[in-house]
C-alpha positions as CSV (number, residue, x, y, z in Angstrom):
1,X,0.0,0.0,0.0
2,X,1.0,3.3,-0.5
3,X,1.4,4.3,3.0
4,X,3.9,1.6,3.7
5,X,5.9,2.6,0.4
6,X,6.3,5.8,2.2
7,X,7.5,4.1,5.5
8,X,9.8,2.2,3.7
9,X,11.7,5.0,1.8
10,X,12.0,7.3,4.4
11,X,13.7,4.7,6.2
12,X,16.5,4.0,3.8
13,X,19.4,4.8,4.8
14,X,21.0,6.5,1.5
15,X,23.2,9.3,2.9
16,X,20.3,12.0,1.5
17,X,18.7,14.5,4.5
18,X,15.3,13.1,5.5
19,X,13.7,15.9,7.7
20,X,11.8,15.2,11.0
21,X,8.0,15.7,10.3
22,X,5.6,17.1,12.9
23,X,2.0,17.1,12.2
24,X,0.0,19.4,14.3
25,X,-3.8,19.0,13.6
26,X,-7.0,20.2,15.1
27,X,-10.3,22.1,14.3
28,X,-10.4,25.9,13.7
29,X,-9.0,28.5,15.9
30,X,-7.7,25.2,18.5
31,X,-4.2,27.0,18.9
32,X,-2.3,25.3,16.2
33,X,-0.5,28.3,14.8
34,X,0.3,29.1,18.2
35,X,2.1,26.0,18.9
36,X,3.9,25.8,15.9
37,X,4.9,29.0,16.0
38,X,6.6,28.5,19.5
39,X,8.2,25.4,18.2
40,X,9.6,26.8,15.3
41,X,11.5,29.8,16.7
42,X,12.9,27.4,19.7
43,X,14.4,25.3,17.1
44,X,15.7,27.6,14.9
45,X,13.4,28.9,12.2
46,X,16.9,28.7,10.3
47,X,16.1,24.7,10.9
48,X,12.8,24.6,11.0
49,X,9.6,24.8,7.6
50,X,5.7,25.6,8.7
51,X,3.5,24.3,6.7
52,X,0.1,25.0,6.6
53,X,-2.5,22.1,4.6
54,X,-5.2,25.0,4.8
55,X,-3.4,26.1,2.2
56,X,-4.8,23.6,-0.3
57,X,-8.7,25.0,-0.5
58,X,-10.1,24.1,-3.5
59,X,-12.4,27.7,-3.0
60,X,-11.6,31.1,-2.2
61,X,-13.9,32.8,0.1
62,X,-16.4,34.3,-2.1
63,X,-16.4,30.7,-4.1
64,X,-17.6,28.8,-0.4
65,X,-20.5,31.0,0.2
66,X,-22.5,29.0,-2.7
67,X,-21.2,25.6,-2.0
68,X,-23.3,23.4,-0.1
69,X,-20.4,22.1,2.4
70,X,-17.5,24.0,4.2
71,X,-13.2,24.4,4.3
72,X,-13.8,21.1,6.7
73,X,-15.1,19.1,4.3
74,X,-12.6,16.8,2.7
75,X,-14.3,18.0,-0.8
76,X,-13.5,21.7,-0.5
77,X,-9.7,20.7,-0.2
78,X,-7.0,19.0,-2.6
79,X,-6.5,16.5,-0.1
80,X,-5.2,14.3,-2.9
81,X,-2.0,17.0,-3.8
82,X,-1.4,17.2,0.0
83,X,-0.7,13.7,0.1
84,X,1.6,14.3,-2.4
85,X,3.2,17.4,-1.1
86,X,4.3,15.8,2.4
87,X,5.5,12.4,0.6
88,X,7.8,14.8,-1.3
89,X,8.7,17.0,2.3
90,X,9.4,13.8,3.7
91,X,11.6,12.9,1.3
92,X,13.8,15.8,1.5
93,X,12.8,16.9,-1.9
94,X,11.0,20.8,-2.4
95,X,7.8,21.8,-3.1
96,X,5.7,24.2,-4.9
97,X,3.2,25.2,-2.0
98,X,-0.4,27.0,-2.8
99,X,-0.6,30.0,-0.5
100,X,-4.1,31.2,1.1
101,X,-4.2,34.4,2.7
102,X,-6.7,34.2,5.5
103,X,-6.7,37.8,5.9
104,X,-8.8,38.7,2.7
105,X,-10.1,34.9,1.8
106,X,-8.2,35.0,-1.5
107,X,-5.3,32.5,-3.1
108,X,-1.6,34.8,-3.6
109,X,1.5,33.4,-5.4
110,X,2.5,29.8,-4.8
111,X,5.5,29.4,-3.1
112,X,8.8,27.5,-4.1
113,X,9.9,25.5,-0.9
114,X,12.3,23.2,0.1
115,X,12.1,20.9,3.7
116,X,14.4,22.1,6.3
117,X,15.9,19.7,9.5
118,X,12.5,20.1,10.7
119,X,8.8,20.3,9.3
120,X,5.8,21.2,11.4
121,X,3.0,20.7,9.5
122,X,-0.7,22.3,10.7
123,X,-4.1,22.7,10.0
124,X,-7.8,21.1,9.6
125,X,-7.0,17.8,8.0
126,X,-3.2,17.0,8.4
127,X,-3.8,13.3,9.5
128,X,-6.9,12.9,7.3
129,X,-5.9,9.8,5.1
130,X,-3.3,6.9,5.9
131,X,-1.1,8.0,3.1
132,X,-0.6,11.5,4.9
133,X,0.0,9.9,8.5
134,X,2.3,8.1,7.0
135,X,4.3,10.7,6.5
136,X,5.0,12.4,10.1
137,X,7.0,11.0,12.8
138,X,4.9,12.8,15.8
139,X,1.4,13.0,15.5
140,X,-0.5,16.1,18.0
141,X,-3.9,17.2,17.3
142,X,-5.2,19.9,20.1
143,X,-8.5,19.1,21.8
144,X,-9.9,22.5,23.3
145,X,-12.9,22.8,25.2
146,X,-15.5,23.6,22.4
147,X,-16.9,26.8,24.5
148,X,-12.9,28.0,24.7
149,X,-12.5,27.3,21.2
150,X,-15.5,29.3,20.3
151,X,-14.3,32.4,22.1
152,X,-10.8,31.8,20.4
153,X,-12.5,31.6,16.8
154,X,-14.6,34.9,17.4
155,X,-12.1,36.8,19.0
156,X,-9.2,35.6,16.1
157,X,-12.0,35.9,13.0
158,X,-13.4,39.7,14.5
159,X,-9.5,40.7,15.1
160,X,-7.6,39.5,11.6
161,X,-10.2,38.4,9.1
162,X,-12.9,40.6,9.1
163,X,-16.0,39.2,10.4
164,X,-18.7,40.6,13.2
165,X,-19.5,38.2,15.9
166,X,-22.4,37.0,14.3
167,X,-20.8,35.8,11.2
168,X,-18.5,33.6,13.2
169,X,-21.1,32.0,15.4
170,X,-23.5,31.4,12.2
171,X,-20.5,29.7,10.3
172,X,-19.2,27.5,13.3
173,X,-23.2,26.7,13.7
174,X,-22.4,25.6,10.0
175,X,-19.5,24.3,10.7
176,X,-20.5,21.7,13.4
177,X,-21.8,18.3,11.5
178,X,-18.8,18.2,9.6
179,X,-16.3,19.1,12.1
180,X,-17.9,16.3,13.8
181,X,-17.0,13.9,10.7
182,X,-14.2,14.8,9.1
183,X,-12.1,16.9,11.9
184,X,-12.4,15.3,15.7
185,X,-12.1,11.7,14.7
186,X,-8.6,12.8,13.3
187,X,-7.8,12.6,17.3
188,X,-7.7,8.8,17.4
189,X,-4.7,8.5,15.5
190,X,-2.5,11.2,17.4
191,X,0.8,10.3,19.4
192,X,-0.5,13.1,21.5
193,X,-3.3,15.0,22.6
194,X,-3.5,18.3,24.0
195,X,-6.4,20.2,25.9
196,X,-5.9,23.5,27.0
197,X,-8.7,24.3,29.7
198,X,-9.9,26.1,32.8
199,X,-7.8,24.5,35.8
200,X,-11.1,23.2,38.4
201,X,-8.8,23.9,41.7
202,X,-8.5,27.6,41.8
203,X,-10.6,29.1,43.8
204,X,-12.0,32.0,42.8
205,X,-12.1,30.2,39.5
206,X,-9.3,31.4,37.3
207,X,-9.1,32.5,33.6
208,X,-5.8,30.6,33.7
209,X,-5.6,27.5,30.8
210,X,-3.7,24.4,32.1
211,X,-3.0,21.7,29.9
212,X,-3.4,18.1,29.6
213,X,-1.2,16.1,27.6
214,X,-2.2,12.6,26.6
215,X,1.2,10.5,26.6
216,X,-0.1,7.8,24.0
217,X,1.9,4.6,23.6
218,X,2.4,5.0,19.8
219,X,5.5,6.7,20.6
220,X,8.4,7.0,22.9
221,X,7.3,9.6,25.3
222,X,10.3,11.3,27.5
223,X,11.0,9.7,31.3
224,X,9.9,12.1,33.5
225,X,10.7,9.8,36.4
226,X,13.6,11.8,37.5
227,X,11.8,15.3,36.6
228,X,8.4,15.0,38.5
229,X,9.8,15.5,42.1
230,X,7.8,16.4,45.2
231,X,9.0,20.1,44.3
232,X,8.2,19.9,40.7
233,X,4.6,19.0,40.9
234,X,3.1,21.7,42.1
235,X,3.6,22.6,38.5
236,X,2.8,19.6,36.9
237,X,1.8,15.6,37.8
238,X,1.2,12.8,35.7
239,X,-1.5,9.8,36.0
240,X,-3.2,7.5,34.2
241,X,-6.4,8.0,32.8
242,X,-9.0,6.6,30.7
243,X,-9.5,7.6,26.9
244,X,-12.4,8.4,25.4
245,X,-12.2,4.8,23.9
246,X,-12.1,4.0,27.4
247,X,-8.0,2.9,27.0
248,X,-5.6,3.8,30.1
249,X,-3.2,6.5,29.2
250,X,-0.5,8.2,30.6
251,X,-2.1,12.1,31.2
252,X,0.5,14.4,32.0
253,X,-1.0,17.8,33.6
254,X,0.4,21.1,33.9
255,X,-1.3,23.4,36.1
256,X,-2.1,27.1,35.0
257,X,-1.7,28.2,38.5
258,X,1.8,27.3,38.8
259,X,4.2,30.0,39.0
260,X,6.8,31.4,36.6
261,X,9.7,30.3,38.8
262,X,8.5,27.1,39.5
263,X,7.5,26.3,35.8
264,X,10.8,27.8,34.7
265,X,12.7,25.6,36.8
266,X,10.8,22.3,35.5
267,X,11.6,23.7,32.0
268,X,15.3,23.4,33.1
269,X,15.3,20.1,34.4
270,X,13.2,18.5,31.5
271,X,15.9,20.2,29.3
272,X,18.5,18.4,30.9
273,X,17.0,15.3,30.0
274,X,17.0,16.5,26.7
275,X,21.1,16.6,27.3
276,X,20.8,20.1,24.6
277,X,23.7,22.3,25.0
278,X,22.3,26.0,26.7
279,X,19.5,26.8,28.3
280,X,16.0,26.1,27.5
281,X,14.3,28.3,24.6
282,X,13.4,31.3,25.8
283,X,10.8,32.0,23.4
284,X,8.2,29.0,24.7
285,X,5.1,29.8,26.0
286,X,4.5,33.1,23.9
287,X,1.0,33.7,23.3
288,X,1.4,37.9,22.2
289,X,4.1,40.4,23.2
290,X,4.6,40.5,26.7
291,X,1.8,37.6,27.4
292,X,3.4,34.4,28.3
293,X,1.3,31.0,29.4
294,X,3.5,28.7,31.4
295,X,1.1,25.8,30.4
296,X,2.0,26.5,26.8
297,X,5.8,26.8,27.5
298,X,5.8,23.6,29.2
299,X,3.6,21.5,26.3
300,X,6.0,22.5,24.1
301,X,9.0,21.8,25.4
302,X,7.5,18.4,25.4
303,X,6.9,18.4,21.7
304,X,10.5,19.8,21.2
305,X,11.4,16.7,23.0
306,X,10.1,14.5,20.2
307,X,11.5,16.4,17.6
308,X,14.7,16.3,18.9
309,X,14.5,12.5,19.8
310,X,13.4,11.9,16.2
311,X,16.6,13.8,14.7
312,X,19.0,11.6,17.4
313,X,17.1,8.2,16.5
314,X,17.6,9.0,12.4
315,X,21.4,9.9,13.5
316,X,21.1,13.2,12.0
């Protein structure tokens, strides 16, 4: 099958660069852009290609608004040259990448680029077809809250692209059956899952996110053993939980209310494990100038854990 002839080549070991894929995937206005972006400048945006597979719409914006179905729908995207597009990423080999500008709804100048040491690849259908899984290494898709989401899609759609809050809520309304069916069930095949949400043990209740990381076992995950001390978890714990398919899971929390010094010395010791040279990126956790989630930082630094792992495990 195609998906294993994928495996296969970007296994041998020919000498030519084979870049570490991420695929970050999730439903609109989850956080994606703001988790690549935080992984990209720690690793070097020198080292380091974005891609983003919203960039394959079939329709501009004034096309959509007399098609029956929406930019979810597997039908209003070139799912097909997608699949083609990561095979050659993941391959080393370059690309000539459609460009949607979000801002205006329109299609710009396709882009010429080539795969760097590492690709992070996000948007609404990333992990949609075998033949595109195939191609990543690490597997995240982000699981908000749907009422957070919402207030992150209205605030993000009013703010950059144009809309009044009652265009956004009318298109997520939309939106919703095919979300349903062709975005969340793209969570089942994740390495990890990551849910940003109210923490329930602040009291007053906080506007503070925490995040829960599901550890899956598809992947080496790093040993926090040595990290999660009696000092270190008032940041963060870990315990197993059950799945929505009801399988046990590793479930790594990090509180919101942690402090800045306690999250930034759990940052240090997980970078140790990493054994990197330095000190941990100091970019992690950036939400907007000045505004910093420690949450965010510390998910992150996970994911950079993978990435990394997957360069020293291809002996790059």
């Amino acid at each position: 099958m195609l998906e294993k002839i994928i495996q296969m080549s970007r296994s041998q070991m020919d000498g030519s660069p084979r870049p570490v894929m991420l695929a970050i995937a999730g439903d609109s206005a989850s956080g994606k852009t703001t988790l690549t972006k935080g992984l990209a400048q720690a690793v070097g945006e020198d080292r380091c290609l974005t891609v983003c597979v919203d960039d394959y719409h079939r329709y501009d914006r004034a096309e959509r608004k007399s098609l029956p179905f929406t930019p979810l729908h597997p039908d209003c995207n070139y799912i097909d040259i997608v699949e083609q597009h990561l095979q050659l990423l993941a391959l080393g080999r370059p690309i000539l990448k459609p460009v949607y500008d979000h801002s205006v709804g329109e299609f710009t100048r396709p882009e010429y680029v080539e795969p760097k040491e590492f690709v992070i690849v996000e948007g609404l259908h990333p992990l949609a077809t075998k033949l595109t899984r195939a191609c990543f290494d690490v597997m995240v898709f982000l699981d908000p809250p749907e009422e957070i989401r919402y207030d992150w899609k209205i605030a993000r759609d009013t703010g950059k692209r144009g809309y009044t809050p009652e265009q956004v809520i009318a298109d997520l309304e939309r939106r919703e059956p095919e979300s349903e069916e062709f975005i969340r069930p793209q969570r089942r095949f994740a390495d990890l899952v990551v849910r940003f949400a109210p923490s329930l043990r602040t009291e007053p209740p906080s506007d503070t996110l925490s995040a829960e990381v599901l550890l899956r076992p598809t992947i080496q995950h790093p040993s926090l053993s040595s990290v999660l001390t009696d000092d270190n978890r008032t940041a963060m714990h870990l315990k197993i939980i059950r799945d929505k398919d009801g399988t046990p899971t590793d479930c790594l929390h990090v509180h919101g209310y942690t402090s800045t010094e306690d999250a930034q010395q759990l940052e240090k010791a997980i970078w140790e494990e990493l054994e990197a040279p330095g000190a941990p990126p100091a970019g992690l956790g950036a939400i907007n100038p000045g505004e910093r989630s420690e949450p965010l930082a510390l998910t992150q630094l996970i994911l950079l854990y993978h990435l990394l792992q997957a360069r020293e495990n291809r002996g790059t």
